[in-house]
mmCIF file as Biopython writes it, N, C-alpha, C and O atoms, coordinates in Angstrom:
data_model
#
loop_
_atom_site.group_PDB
_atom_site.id
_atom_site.type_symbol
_atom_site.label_atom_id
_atom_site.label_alt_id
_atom_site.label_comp_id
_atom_site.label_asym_id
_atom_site.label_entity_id
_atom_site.label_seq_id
_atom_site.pdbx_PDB_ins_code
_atom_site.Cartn_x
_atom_site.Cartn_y
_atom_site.Cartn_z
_atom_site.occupancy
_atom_site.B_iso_or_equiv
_atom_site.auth_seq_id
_atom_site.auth_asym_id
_atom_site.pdbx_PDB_model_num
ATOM 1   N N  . UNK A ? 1  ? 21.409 9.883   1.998   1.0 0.0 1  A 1 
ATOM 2   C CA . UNK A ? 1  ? 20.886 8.837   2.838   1.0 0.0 1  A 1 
ATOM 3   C C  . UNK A ? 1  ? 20.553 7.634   1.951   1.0 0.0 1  A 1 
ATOM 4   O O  . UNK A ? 1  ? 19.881 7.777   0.929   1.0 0.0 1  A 1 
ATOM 5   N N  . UNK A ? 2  ? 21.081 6.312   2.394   1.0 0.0 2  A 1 
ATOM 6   C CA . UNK A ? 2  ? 20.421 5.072   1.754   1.0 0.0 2  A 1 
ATOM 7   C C  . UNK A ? 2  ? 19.085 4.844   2.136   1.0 0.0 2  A 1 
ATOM 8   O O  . UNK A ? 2  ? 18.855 5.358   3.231   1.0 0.0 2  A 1 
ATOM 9   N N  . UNK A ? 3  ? 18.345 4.399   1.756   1.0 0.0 3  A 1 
ATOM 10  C CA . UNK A ? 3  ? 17.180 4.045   1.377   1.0 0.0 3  A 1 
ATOM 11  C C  . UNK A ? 3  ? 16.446 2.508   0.896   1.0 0.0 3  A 1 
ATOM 12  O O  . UNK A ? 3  ? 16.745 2.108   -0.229  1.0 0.0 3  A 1 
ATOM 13  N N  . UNK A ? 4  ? 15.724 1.860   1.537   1.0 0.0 4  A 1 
ATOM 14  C CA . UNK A ? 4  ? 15.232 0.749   0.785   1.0 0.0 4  A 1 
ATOM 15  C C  . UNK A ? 4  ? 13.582 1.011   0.745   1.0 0.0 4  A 1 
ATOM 16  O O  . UNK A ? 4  ? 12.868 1.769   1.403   1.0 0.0 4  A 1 
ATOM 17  N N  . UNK A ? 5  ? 13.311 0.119   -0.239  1.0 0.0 5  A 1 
ATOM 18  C CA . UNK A ? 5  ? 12.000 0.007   -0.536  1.0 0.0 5  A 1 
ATOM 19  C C  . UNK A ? 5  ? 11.507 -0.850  -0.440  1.0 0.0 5  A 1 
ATOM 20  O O  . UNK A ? 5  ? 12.144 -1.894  -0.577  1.0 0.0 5  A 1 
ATOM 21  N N  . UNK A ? 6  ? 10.282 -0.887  -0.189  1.0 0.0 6  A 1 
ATOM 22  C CA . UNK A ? 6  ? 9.234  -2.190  0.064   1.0 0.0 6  A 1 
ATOM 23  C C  . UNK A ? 6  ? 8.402  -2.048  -0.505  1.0 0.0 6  A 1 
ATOM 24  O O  . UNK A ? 6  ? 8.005  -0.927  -0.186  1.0 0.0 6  A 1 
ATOM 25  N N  . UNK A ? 7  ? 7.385  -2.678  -1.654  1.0 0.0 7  A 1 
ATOM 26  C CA . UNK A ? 7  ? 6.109  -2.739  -2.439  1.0 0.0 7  A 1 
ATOM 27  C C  . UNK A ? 7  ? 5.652  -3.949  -2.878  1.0 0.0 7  A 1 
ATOM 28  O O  . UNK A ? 7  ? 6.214  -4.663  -3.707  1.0 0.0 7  A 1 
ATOM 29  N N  . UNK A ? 8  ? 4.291  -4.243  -2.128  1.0 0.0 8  A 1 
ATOM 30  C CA . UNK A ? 8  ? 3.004  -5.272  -1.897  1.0 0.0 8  A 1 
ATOM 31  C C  . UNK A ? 8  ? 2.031  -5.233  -2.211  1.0 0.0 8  A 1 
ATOM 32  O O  . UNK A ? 8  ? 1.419  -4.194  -1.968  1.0 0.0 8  A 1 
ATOM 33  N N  . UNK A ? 9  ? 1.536  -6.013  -2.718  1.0 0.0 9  A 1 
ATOM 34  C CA . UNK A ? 9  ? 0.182  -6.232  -3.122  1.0 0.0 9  A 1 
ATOM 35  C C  . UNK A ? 9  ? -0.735 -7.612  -2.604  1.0 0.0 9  A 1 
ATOM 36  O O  . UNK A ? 9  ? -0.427 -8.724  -3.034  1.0 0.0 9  A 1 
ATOM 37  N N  . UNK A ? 10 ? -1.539 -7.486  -1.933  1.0 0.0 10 A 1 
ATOM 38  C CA . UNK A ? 10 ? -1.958 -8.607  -1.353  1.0 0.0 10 A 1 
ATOM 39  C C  . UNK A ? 10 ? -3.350 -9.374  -1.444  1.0 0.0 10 A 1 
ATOM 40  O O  . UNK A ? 10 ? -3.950 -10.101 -0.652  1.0 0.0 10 A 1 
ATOM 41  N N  . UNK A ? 11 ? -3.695 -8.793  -3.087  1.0 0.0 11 A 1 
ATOM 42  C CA . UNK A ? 11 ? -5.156 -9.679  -3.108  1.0 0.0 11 A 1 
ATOM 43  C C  . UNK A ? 11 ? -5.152 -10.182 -4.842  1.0 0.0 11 A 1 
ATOM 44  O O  . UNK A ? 11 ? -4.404 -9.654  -5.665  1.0 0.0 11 A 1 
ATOM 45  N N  . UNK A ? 12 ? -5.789 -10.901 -5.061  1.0 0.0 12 A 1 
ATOM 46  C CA . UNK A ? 12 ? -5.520 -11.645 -6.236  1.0 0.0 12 A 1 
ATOM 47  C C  . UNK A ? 12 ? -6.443 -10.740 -7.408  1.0 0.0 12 A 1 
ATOM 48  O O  . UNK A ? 12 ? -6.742 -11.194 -8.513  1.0 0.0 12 A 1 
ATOM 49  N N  . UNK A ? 13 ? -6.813 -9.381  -6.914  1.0 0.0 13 A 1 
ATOM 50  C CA . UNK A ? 13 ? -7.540 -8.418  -7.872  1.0 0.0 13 A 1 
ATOM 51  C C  . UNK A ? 13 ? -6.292 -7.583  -8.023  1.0 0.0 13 A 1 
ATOM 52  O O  . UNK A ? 13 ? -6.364 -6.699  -8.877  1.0 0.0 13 A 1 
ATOM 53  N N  . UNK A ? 14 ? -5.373 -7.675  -7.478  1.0 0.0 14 A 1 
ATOM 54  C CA . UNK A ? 14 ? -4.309 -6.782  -8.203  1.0 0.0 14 A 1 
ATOM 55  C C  . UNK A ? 14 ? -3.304 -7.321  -8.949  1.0 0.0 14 A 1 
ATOM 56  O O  . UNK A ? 14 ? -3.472 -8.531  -9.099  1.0 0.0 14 A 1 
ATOM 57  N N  . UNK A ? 15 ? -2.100 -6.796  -9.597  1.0 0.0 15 A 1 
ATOM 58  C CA . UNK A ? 15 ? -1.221 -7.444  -10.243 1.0 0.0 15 A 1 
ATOM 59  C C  . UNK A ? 15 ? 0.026  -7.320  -9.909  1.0 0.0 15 A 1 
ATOM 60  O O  . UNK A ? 15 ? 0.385  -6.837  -8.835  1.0 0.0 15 A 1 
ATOM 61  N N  . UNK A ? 16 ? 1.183  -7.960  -11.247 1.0 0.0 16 A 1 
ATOM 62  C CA . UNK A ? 16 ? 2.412  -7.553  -10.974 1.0 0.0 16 A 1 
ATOM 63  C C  . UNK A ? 16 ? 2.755  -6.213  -11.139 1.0 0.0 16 A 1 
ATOM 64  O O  . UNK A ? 16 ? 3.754  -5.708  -10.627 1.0 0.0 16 A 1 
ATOM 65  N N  . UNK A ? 17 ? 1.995  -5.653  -11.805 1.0 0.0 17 A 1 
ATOM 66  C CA . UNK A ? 17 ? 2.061  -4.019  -12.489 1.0 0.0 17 A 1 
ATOM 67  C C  . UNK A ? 17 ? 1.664  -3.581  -11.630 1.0 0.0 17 A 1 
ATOM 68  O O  . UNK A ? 17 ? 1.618  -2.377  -11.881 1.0 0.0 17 A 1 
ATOM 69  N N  . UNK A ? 18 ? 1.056  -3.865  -10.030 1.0 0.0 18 A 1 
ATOM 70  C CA . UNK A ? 18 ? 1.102  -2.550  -9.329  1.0 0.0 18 A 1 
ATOM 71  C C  . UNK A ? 18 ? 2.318  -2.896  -8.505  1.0 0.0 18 A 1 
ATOM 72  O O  . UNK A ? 18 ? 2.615  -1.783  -8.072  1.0 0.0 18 A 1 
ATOM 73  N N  . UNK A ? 19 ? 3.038  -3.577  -8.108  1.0 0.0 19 A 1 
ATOM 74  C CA . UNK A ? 19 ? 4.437  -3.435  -7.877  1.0 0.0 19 A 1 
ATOM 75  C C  . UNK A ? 19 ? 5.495  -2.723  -8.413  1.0 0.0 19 A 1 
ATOM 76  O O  . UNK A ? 19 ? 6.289  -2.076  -7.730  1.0 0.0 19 A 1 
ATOM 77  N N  . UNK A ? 20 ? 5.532  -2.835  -9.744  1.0 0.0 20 A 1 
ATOM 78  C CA . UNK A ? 20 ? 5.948  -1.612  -10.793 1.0 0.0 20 A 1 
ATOM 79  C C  . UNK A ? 20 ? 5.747  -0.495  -10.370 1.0 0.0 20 A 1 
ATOM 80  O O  . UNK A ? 20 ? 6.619  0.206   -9.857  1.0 0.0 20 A 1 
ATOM 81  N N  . UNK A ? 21 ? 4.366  -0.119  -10.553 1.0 0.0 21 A 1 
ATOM 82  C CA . UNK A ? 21 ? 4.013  1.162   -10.179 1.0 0.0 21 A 1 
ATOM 83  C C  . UNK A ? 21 ? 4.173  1.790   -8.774  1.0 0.0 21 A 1 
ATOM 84  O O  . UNK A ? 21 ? 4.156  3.010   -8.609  1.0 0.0 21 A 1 
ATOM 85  N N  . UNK A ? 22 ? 4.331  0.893   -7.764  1.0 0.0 22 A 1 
ATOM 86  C CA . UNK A ? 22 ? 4.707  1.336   -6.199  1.0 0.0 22 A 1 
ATOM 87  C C  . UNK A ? 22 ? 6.183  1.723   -6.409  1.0 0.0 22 A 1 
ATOM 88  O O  . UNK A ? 22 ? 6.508  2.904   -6.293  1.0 0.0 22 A 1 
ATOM 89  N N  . UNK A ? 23 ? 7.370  0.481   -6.809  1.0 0.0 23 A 1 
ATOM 90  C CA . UNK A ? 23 ? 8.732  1.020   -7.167  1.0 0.0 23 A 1 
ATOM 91  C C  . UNK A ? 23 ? 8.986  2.406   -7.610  1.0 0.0 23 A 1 
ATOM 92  O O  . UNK A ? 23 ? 9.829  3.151   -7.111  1.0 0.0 23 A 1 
ATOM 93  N N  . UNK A ? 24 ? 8.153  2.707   -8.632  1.0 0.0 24 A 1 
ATOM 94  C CA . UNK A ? 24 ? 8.444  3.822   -9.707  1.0 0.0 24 A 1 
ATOM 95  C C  . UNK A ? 24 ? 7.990  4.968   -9.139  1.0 0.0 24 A 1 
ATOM 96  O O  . UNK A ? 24 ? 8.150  6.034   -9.732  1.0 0.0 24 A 1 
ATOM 97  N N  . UNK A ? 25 ? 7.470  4.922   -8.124  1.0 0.0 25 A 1 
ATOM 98  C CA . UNK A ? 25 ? 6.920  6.210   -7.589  1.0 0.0 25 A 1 
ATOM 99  C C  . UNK A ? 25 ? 7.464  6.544   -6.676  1.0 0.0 25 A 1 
ATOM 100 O O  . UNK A ? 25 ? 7.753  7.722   -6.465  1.0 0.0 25 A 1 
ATOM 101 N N  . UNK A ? 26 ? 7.807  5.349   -5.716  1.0 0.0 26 A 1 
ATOM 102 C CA . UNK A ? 26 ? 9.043  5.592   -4.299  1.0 0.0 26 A 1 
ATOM 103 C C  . UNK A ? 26 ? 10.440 5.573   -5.123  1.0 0.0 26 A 1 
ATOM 104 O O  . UNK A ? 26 ? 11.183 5.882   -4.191  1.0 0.0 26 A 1 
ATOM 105 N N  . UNK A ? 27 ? 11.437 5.396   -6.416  1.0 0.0 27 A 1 
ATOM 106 C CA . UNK A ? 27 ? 12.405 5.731   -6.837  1.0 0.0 27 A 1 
ATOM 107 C C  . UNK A ? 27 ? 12.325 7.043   -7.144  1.0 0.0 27 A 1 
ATOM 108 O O  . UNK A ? 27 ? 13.273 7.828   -7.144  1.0 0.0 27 A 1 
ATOM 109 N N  . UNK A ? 28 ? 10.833 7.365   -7.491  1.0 0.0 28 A 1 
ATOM 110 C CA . UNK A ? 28 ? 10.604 9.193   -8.101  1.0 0.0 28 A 1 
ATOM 111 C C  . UNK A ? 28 ? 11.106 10.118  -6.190  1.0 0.0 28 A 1 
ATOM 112 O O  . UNK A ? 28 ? 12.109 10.712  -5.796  1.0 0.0 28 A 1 
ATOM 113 N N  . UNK A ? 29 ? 10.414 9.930   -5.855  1.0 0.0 29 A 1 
ATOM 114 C CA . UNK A ? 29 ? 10.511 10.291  -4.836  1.0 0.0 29 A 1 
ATOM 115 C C  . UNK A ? 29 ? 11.736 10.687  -3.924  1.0 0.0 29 A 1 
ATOM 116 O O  . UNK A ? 29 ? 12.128 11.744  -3.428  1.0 0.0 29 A 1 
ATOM 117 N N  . UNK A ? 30 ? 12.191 9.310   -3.921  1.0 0.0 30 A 1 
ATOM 118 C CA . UNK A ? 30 ? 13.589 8.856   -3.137  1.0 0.0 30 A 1 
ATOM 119 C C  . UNK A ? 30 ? 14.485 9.712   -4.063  1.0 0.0 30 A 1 
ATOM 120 O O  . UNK A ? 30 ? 15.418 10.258  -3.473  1.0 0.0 30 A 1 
ATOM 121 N N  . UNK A ? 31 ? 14.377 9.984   -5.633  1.0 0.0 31 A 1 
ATOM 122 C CA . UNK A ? 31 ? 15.563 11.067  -6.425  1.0 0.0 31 A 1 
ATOM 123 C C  . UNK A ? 31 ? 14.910 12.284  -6.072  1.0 0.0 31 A 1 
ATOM 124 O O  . UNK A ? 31 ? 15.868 13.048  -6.196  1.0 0.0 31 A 1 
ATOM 125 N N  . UNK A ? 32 ? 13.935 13.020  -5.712  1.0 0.0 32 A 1 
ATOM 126 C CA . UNK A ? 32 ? 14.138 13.912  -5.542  1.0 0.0 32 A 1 
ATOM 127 C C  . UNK A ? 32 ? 14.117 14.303  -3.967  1.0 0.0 32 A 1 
ATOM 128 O O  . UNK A ? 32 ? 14.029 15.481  -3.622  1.0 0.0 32 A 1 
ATOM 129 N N  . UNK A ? 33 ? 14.196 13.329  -3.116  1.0 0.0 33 A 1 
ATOM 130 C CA . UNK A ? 33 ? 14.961 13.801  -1.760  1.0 0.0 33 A 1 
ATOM 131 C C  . UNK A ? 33 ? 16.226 13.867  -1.773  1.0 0.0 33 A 1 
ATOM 132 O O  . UNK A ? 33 ? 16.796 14.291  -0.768  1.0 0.0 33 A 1 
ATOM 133 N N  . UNK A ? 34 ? 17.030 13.432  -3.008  1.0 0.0 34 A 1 
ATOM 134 C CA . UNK A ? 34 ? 18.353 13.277  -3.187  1.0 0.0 34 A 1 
ATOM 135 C C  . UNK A ? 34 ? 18.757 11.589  -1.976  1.0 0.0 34 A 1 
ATOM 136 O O  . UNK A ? 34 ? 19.902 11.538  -1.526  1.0 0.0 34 A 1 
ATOM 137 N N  . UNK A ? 35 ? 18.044 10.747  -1.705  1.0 0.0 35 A 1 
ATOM 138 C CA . UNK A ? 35 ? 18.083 9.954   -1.317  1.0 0.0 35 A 1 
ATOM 139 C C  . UNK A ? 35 ? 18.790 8.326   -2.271  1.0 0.0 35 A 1 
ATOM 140 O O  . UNK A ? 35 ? 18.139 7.812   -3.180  1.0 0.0 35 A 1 
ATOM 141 N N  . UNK A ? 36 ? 19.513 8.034   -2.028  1.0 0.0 36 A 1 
ATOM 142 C CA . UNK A ? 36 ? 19.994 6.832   -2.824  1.0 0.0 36 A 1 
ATOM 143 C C  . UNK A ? 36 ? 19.049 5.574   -2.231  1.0 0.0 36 A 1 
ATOM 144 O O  . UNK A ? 36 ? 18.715 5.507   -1.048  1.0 0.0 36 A 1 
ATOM 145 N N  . UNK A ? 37 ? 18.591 4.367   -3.488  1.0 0.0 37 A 1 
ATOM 146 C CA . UNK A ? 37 ? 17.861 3.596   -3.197  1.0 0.0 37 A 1 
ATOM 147 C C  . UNK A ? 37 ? 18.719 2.321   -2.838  1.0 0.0 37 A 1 
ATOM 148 O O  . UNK A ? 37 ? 18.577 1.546   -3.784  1.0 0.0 37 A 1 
ATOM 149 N N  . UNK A ? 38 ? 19.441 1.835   -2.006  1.0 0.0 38 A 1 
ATOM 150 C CA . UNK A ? 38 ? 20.375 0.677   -1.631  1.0 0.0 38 A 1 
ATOM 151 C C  . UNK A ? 38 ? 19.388 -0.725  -1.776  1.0 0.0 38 A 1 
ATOM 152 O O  . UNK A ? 38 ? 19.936 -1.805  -1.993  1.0 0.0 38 A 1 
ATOM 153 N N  . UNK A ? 39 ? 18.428 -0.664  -1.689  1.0 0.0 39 A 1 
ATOM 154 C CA . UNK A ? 39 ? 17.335 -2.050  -1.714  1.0 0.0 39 A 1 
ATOM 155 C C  . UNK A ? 39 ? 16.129 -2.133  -2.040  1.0 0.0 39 A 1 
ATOM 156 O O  . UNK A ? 39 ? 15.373 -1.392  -1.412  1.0 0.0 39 A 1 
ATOM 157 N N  . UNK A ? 40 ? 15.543 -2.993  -3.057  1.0 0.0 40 A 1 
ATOM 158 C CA . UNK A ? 40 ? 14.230 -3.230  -3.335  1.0 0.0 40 A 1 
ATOM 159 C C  . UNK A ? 40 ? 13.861 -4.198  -2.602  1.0 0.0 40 A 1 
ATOM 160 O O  . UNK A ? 40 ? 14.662 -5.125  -2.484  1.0 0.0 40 A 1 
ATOM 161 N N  . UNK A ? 41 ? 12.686 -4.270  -1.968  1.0 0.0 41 A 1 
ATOM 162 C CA . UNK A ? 41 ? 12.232 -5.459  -1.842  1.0 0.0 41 A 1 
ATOM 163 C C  . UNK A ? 41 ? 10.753 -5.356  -2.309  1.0 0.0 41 A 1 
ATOM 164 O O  . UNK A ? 41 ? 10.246 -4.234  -2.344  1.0 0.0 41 A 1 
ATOM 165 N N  . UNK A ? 42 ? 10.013 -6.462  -2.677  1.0 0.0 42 A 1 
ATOM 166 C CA . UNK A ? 42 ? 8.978  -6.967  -3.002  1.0 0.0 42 A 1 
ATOM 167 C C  . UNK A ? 42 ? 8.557  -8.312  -2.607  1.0 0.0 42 A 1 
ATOM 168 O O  . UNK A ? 42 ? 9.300  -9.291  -2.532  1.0 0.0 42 A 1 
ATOM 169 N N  . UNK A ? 43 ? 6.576  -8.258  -2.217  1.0 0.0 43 A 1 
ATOM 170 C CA . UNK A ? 43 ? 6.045  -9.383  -2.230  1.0 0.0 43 A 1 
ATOM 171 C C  . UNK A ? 43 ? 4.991  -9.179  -3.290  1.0 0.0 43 A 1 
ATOM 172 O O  . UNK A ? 43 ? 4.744  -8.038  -3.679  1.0 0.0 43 A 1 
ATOM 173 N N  . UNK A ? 44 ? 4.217  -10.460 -3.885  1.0 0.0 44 A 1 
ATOM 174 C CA . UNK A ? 44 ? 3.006  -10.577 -4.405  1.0 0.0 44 A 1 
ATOM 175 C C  . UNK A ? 44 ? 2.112  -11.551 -4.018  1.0 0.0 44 A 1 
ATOM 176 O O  . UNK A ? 44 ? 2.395  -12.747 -4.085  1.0 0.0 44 A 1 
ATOM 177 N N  . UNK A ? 45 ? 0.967  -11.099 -3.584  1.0 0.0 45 A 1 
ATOM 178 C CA . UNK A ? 45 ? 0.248  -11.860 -3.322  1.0 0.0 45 A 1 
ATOM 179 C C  . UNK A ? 45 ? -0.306 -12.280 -2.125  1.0 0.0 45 A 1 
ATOM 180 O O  . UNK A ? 45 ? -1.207 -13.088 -1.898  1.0 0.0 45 A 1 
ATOM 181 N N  . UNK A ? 46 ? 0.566  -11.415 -1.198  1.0 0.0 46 A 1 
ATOM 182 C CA . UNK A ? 46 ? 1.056  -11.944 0.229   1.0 0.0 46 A 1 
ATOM 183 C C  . UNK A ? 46 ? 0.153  -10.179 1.443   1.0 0.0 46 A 1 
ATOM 184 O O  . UNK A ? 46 ? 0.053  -8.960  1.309   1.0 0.0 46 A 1 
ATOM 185 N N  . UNK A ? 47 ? -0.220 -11.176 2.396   1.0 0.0 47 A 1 
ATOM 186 C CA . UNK A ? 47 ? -1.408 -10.069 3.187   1.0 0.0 47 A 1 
ATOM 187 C C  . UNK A ? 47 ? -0.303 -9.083  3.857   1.0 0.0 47 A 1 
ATOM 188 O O  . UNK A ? 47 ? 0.862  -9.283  3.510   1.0 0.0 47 A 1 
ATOM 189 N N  . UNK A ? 48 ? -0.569 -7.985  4.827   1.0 0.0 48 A 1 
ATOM 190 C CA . UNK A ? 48 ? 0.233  -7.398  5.421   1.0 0.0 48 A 1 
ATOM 191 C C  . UNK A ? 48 ? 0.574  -8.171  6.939   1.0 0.0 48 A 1 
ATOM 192 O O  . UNK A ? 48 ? 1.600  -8.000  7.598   1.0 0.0 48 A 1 
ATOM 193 N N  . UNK A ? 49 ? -0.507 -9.005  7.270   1.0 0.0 49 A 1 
ATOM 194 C CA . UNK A ? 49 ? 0.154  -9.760  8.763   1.0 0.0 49 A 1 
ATOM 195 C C  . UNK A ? 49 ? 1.313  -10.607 8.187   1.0 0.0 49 A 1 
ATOM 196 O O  . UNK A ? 49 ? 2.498  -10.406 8.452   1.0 0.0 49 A 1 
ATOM 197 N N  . UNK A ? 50 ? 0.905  -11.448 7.477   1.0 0.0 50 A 1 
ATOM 198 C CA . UNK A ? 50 ? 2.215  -12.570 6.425   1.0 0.0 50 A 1 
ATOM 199 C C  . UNK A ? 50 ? 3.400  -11.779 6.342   1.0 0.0 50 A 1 
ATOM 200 O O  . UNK A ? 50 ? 4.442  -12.233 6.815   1.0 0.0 50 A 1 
ATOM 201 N N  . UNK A ? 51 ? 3.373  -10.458 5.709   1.0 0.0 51 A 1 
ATOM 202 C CA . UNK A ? 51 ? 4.452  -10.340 4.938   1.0 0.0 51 A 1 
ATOM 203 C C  . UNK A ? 51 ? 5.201  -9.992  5.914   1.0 0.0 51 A 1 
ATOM 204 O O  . UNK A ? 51 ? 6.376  -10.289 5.701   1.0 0.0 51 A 1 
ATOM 205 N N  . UNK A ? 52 ? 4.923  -9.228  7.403   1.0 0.0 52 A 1 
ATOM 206 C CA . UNK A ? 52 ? 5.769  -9.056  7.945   1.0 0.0 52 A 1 
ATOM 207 C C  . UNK A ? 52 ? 6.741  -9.592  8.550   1.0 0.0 52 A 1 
ATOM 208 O O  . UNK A ? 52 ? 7.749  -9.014  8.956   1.0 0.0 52 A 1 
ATOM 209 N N  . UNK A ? 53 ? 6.307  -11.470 8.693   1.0 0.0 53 A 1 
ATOM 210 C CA . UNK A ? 53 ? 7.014  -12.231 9.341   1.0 0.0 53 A 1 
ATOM 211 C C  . UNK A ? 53 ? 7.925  -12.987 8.192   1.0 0.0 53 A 1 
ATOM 212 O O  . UNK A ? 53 ? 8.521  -14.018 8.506   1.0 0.0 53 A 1 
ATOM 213 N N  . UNK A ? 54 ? 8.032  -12.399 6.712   1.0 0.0 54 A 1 
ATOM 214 C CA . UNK A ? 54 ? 8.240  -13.156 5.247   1.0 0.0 54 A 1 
ATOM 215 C C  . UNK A ? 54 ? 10.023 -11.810 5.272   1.0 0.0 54 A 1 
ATOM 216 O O  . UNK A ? 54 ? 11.210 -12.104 5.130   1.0 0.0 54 A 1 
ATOM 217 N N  . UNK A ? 55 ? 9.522  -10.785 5.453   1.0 0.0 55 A 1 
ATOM 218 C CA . UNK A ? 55 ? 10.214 -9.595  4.708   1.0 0.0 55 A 1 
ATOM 219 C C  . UNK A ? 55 ? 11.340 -8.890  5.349   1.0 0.0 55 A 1 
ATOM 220 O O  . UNK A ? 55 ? 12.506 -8.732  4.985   1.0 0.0 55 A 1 
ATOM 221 N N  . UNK A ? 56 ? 10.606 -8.453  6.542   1.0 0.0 56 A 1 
ATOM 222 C CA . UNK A ? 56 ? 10.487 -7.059  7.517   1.0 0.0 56 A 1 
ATOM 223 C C  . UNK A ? 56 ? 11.577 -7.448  8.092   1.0 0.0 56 A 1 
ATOM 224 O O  . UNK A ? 56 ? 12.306 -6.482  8.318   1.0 0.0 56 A 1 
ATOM 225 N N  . UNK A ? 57 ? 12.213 -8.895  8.585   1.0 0.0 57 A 1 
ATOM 226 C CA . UNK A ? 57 ? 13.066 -8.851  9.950   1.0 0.0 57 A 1 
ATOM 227 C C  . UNK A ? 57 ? 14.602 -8.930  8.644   1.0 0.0 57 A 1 
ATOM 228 O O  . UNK A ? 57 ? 15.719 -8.942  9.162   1.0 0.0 57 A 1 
ATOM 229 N N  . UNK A ? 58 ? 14.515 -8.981  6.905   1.0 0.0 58 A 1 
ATOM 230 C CA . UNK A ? 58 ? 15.736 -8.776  6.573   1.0 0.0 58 A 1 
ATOM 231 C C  . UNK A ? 58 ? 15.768 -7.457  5.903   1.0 0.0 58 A 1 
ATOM 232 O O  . UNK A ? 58 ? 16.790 -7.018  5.377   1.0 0.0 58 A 1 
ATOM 233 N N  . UNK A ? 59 ? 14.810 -6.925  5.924   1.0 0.0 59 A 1 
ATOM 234 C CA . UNK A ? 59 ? 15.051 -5.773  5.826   1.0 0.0 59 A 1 
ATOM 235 C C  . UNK A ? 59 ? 15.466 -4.521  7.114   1.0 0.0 59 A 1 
ATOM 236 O O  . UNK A ? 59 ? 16.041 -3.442  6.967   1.0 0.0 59 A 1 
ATOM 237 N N  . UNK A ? 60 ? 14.814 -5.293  8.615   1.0 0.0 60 A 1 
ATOM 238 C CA . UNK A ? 60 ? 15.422 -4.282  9.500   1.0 0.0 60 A 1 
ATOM 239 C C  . UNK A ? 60 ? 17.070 -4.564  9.923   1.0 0.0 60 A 1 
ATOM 240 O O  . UNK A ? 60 ? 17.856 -3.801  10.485  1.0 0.0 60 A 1 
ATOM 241 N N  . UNK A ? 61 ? 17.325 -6.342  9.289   1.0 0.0 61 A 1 
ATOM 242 C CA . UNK A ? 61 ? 18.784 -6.499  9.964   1.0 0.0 61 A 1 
ATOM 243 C C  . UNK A ? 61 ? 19.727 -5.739  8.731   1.0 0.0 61 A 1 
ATOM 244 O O  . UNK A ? 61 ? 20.952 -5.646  8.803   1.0 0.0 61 A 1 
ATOM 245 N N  . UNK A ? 62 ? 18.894 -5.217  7.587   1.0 0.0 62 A 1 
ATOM 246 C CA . UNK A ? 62 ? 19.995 -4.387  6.704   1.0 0.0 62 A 1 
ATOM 247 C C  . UNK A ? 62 ? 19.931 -2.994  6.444   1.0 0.0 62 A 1 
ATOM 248 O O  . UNK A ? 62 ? 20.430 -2.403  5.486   1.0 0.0 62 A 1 
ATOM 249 N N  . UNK A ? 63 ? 19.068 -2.375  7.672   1.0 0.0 63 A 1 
ATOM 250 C CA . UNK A ? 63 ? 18.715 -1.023  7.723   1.0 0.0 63 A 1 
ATOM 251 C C  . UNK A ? 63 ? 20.574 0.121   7.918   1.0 0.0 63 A 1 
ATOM 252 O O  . UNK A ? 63 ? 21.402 0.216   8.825   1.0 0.0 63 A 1 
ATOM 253 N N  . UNK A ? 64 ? 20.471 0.617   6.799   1.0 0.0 64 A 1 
ATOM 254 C CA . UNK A ? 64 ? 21.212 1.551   6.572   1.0 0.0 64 A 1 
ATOM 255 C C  . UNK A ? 64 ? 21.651 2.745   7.767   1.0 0.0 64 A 1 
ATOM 256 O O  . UNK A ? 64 ? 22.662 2.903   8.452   1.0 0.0 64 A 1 
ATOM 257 N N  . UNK A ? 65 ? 20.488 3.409   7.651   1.0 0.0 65 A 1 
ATOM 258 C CA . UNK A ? 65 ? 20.484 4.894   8.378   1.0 0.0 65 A 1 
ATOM 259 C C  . UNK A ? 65 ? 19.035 5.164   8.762   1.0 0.0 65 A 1 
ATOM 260 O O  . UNK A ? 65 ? 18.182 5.362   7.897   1.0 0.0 65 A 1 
ATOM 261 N N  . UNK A ? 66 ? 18.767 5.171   10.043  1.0 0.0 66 A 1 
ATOM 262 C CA . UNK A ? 66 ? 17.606 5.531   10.364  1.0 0.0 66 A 1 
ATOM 263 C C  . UNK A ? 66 ? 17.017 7.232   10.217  1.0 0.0 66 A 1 
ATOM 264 O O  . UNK A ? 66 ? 17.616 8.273   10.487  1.0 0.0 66 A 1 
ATOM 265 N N  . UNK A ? 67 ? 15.676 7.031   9.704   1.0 0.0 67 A 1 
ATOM 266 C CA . UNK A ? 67 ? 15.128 8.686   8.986   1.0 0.0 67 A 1 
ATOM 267 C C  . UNK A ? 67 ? 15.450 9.575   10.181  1.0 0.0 67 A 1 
ATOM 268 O O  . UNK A ? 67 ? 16.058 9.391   11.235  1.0 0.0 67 A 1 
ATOM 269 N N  . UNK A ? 68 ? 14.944 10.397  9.739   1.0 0.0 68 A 1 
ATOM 270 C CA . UNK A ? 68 ? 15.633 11.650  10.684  1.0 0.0 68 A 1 
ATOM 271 C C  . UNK A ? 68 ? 13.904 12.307  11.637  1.0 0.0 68 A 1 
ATOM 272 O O  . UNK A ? 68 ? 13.957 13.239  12.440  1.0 0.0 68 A 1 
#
């Protein structure tokens, strides 16, 4: 199954390194579902109402395979 990712951080007490660390844990993951990762996406800085109207509508027009 393809797979994309999304990892945010949305207050100015966090950093770029927890984006890192969100990636690296959903790529851990995603290899051992045997899942292939087709897309990263990332915001910084940005709230969860914002990001959805920033992110979400190109990531659903490039949705792969819906989960099971």
């Amino acid at each position: 199954m393809k797979v994309a990712i999304y990892a945010r951080y949305s207050s100015d007490n966090q950093r770029d390194a927890s984006i890192a660390d969100q990636m690296r844990v959903c790529r851990a993951f995603a290899e051992r579902q045997g899942w292939t990762v087709a897309q990263e996406y990332s915001d910084h800085a940005v709230s969860g109402a914002h990001a959805a109207s920033l992110r979400f509508p190109s990531v659903d027009a490039r949705r792969v395979e819906p989960p099971i």
